[in-house]
Each structure stands twice: as C-alpha cells, then as structure tokens.
ZAMARGU-4260 file (C-alpha; in steps of 0.2 Angstrom, whole numbers, plus 5000, padded with zeros to 4 digits):
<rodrens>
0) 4882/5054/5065 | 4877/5039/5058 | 4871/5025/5075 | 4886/5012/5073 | 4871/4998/5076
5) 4860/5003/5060 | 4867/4990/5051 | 4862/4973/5058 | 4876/4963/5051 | 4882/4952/5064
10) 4900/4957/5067 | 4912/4942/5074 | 4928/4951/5072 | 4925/4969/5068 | 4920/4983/5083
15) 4916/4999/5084 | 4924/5012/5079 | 4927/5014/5097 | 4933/5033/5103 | 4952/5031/5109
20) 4962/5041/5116 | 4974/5040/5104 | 4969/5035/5087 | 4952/5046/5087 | 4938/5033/5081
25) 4947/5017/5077 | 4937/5003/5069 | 4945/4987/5077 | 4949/4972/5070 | 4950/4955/5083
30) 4963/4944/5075 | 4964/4930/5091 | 4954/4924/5103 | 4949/4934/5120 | 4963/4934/5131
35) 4976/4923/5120 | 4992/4932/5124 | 5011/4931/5126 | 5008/4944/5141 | 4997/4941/5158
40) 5001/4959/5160 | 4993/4965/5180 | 4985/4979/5175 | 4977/4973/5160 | 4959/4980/5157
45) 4950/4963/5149 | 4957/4954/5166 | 4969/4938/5168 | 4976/4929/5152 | 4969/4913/5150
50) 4977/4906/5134 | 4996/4911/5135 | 5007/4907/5122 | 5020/4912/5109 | 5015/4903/5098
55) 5006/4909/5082 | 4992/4903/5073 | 4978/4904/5059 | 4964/4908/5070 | 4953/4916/5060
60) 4953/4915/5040 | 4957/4930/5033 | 4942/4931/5019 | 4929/4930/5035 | 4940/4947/5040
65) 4938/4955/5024 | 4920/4951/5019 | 4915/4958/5035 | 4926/4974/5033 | 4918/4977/5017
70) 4900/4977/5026 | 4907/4988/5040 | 4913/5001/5028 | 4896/5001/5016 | 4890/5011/5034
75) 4892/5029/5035 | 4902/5031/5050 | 4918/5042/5054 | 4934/5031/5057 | 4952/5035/5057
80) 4962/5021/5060 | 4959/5002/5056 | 4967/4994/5070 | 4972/4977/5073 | 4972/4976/5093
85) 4956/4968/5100 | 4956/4955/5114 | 4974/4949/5115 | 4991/4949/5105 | 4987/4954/5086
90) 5006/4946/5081 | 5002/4929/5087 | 4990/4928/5072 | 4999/4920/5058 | 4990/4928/5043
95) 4997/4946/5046 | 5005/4951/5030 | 4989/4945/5021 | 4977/4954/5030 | 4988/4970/5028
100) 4987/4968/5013 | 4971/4963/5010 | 4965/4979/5018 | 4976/4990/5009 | 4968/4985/4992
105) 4951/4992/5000 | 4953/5006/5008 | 4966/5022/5010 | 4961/5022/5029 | 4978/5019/5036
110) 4982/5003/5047 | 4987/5003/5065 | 4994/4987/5074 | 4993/4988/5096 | 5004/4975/5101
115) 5014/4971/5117 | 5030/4969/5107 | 5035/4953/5112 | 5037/4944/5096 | 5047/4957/5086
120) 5062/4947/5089 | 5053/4936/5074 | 5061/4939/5058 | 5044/4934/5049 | 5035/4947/5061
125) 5043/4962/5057 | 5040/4958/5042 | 5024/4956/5040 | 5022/4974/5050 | 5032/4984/5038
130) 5015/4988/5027 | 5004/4996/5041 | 5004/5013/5044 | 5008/5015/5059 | 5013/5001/5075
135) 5011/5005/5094 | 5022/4995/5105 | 5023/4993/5123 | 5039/4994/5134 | 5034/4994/5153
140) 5049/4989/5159 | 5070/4992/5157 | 5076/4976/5164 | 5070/4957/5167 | 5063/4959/5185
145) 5050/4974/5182 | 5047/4964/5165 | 5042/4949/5176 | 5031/4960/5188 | 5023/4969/5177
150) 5017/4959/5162 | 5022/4942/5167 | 5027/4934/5150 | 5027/4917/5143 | 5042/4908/5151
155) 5052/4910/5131 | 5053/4928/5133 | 5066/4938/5144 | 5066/4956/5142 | 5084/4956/5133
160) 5075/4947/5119 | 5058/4958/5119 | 5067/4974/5118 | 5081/4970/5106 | 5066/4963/5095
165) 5058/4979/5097 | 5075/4989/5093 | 5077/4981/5078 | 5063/4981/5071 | 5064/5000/5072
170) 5080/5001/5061 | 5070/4991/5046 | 5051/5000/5049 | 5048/5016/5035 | 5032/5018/5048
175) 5027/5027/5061 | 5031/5021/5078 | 5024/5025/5094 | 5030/5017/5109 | 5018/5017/5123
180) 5023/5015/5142 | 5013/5009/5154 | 5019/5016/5172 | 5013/5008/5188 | 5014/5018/5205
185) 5028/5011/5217 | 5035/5000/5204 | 5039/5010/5187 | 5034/5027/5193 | 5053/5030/5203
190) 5066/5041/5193 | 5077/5027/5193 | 5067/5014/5184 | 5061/5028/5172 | 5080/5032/5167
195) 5080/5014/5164 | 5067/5013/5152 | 5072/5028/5144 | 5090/5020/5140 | 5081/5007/5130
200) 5069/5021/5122 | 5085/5031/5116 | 5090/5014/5103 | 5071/5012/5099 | 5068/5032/5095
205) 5049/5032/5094 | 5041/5046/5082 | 5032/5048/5102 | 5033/5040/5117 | 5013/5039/5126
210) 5015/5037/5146 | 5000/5029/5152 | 4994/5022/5169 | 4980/5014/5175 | 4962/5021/5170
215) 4951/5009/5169 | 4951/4992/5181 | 4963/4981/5181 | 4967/4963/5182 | 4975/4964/5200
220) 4971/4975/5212 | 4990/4978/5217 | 4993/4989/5202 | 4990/5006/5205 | 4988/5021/5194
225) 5001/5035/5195 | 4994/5052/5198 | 4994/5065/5185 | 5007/5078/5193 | 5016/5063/5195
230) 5015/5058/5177 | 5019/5075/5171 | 5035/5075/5181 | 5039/5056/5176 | 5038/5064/5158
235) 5054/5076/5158 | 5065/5061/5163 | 5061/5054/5142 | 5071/5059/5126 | 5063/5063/5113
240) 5042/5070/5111 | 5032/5063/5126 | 5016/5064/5128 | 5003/5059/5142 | 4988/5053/5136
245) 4973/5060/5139 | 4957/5056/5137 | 4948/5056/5121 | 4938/5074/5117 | 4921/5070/5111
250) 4915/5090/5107 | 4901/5085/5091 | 4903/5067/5095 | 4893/5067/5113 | 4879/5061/5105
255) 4886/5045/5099 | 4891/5042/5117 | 4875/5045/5123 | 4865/5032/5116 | 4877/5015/5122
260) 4878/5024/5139 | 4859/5024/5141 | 4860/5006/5136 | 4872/5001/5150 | 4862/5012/5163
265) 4846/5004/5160 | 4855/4987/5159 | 4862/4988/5175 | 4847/4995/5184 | 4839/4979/5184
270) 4853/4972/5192 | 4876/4972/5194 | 4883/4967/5176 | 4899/4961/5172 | 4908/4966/5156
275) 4905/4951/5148 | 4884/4950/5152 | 4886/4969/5148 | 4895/4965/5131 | 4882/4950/5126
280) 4866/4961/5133 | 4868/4974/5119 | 4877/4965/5107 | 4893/4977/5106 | 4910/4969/5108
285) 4921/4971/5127 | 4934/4983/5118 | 4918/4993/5116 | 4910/4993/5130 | 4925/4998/5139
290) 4927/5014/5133 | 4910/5018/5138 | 4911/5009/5156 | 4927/5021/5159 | 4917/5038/5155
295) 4903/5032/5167 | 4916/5025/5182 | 4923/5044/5179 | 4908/5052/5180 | 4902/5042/5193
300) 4887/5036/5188 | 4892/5019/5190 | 4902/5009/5201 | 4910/4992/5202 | 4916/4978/5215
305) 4925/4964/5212 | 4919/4947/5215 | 4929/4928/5214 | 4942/4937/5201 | 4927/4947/5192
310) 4921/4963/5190 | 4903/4968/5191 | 4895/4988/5187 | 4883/4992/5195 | 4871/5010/5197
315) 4880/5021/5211
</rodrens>
C-alpha cells in the first residue's frame, strides 16, 4: 500500500485515512477548530473542551476543504468512508450542506458525519445531513442528570431537547443511521440506566446500535471502562441489531501500521511526548495519532501518565 505521507501536500484539514473501528480506513475531514464543541464529554480522547458553544459558524472555507480533497484523493491509498468528525463537533460548522455536496460532485466514496447529536433539534441541521450516507450519533444517556455527568453540555441543551432532535431527525433521514453509545462503569453500565436509554433508542430505531466504553485515555480520570463480559451482557438489555465494537482488523494492512508506530517509538525514546508534541513531531494530525498511540498502550510498548491535566507517552 501506498505510504499515506508520499505526497508532501501540507494537509490543514484533511487526515489519514485513519484505521477505525468502524468505518474501516476513513479519510477525515476537520470542519472546526480542536476541541470547539457543544459537549465537554469526561471520557473524551482529545481531553477537555476549551471552546464550548452551540453556536455555529463558517470556520473554514469550503474551497480550501475541497482543493485539498482533490489533492488527497490524486494518492493511491484505500479509503472507505469520507468522514466529517475531526477535533470537535462537525454540525457547529455552518457550511454543511455545501461541503456535502461539494463532495458528492467528486467522488462516489460515501460520506459519513460523527456527531454528538446535540444540534439535531435544528431544523436547518437536519437538513443539511440528509445528503450524507451515512450519520453516527451519540446517545450516552436516557435522562437529564447522567446527560449532565456524562458529557456535560452547553447550559442551552437539556437532554429532552438533544434526544427529541435526534428522534426527529430520524423520521426525515433516507440514510443510514447508527447510533453509538458510550457506557461508563458505575454510571451507565447498570440495567436500570441501560433500560433507559433503550426506551429512547426504541423512537430513534437505528440501522445499529454501537456500545462502546473507554479505550483509549480520557479527559478525567473518573470515567472508567466497562469490561467486555460486562458489555456483552449490557448488549441483550437493547432492541434492535447491537453491536460491541471491537477493534479494527489490520490482516494485509499491518504494514501501513508499522511505519507511524516506529516513528512514535523512536520519538519518544529521546524523551515522554504528549499527543500534541507527538502530532507536530511527525506531522500527522491528533485523530491520527491516536489510533496508533491506542495499539501501542494495548500492546504495551508504551505507557502514559498524566501531568497538570496532560497526558504524556512514554517508552515502558
């Protein structure tokens, strides 16, 4: 396969494509700035919001987008999804529909939105979603205090209005829908607070449901991942196809792992990194760097401690 860095364009707003769990190689597509959300979610992999807001802006020009998409796909690289995710809330960007759209007229690859689902209650935002392929939202709660706890949402939101925003914008979608849910141990992982989520899962009826729990580290050391037995018996208290994710298979695609882990290796044997000296050493973007810093904590070839709110890697 083709070495994602061959081309030496430099990429502001396009990454990867990164291996995920559940979209295969997805090439992603930044649309605000780092950590400008409506959520300051605890478990939260890129760490504590600092810009959060609901309100939506042009925060990059669409054309910059696209020219640099038409550069990323002149490579020969494998991708399966576009995705608009990146480093915070995708809907907040006020240029949606266009940049759909935009895409659309270049490529058949189809379009994925991950978003936190807290602006769906926007007429305008559903709107501008209906053209993607396929939207992931999240639900982590099924009432206003574990909505609080958990992502900790501009002051605006309450939970009534996030999950009927969610609800209704699955009557009008033609799409696919997947709803992911994050559980936390000892605070969603209980039967009781499932069944709750699930009675707000039965109005949304997701094409899946995608448990997930913490894998890599998160923005508060209080939220705790649920174990996999646990999960799998979490899993029979949802209607409808539920799946847990699990990790990405790489089979022929090791190779292309190989190389960025080196990099991070050697990096941090001259001394601890954090994800953002790690990110700017080797040019790659965080959502990248990521997924390769979660293999090599698993693996446990690397470690990490946490030091005045950040997280720094270092060699075991």
């Amino acid at each position: 396969m083709t070495d994602m860095k061959e081309n030496n364009y430099n990429y502001q707003y396009i990454f990867g494509p990164v291996p995920s769990r559940r979209l295969g190689f997805s090439l992603g597509i930044d649309v605000v700035p780092f950590k400008t959300c409506s959520y300051d979610c605890i478990y939260c992999q890129l760490g504590r919001t600092t810009n959060k807001t609901i309100t939506r802006k042009e925060f990059v020009p669409v054309f910059k987008i696209i020219n640099e998409l038409k550069q990323k796909l002149e490579d020969d690289i494998k991708i399966d999804y576009i995705t608009l995710s990146g480093s915070g809330e995708p809907t907040l960007c006020l240029e949606l529909r266009e940049l759909i759209n935009q895409i659309k007229k270049m490529t058949n690859i189809p379009i994925a939105i991950l978003t936190n689902g807290s602006l769906l209650w926007d007429s305008n935002v559903r709107k501008e979603l209906k053209n993607a392929d396929l939207v992931i939202p999240s639900l982590d709660a099924g009432k206003e205090d574990i909505f609080r706890y958990v992502n900790r949402p501009c002051k605006e939101l309450s939970f009534e209005k996030v999950a009927n925003g969610i609800i209704k914008f699955s009557n009008m979608y033609r799409g696919k829908i997947w709803l992911e849910v994050f559980l936390l141990n000892g605070v969603t992982s209980i039967q009781s607070e499932v069944l709750s989520i699930n009675e707000i899962i039965k109005k949304i009826n997701p094409a899946k449901i995608q448990l997930n729990t913490v894998k890599r580290p998160p923005a508060e050391s209080f939220a705790f991942s649920v174990p996999g037995n646990q999960m799998v018996e979490l899993s029979k208290y949802f209607d409808g196809n539920v799946e847990i994710i699990s990790d990405f298979s790489r089979s022929t695609d090791e190779n292309y792992m190989k190389i960025t882990k080196e990099e991070i290796i050697n990096l941090l044997k001259r001394r601890p990194c954090s994800l953002d000296d790690i990110a700017a050493g080797l040019n790659l973007h965080k959502n990248e760097i990521i997924k390769y810093i979660e293999e090599l904590v698993k693996n446990e070839d690397i470690v990490y401690q946490e030091h005045n709110h950040t997280l720094y890697y270092s060699i075991k």
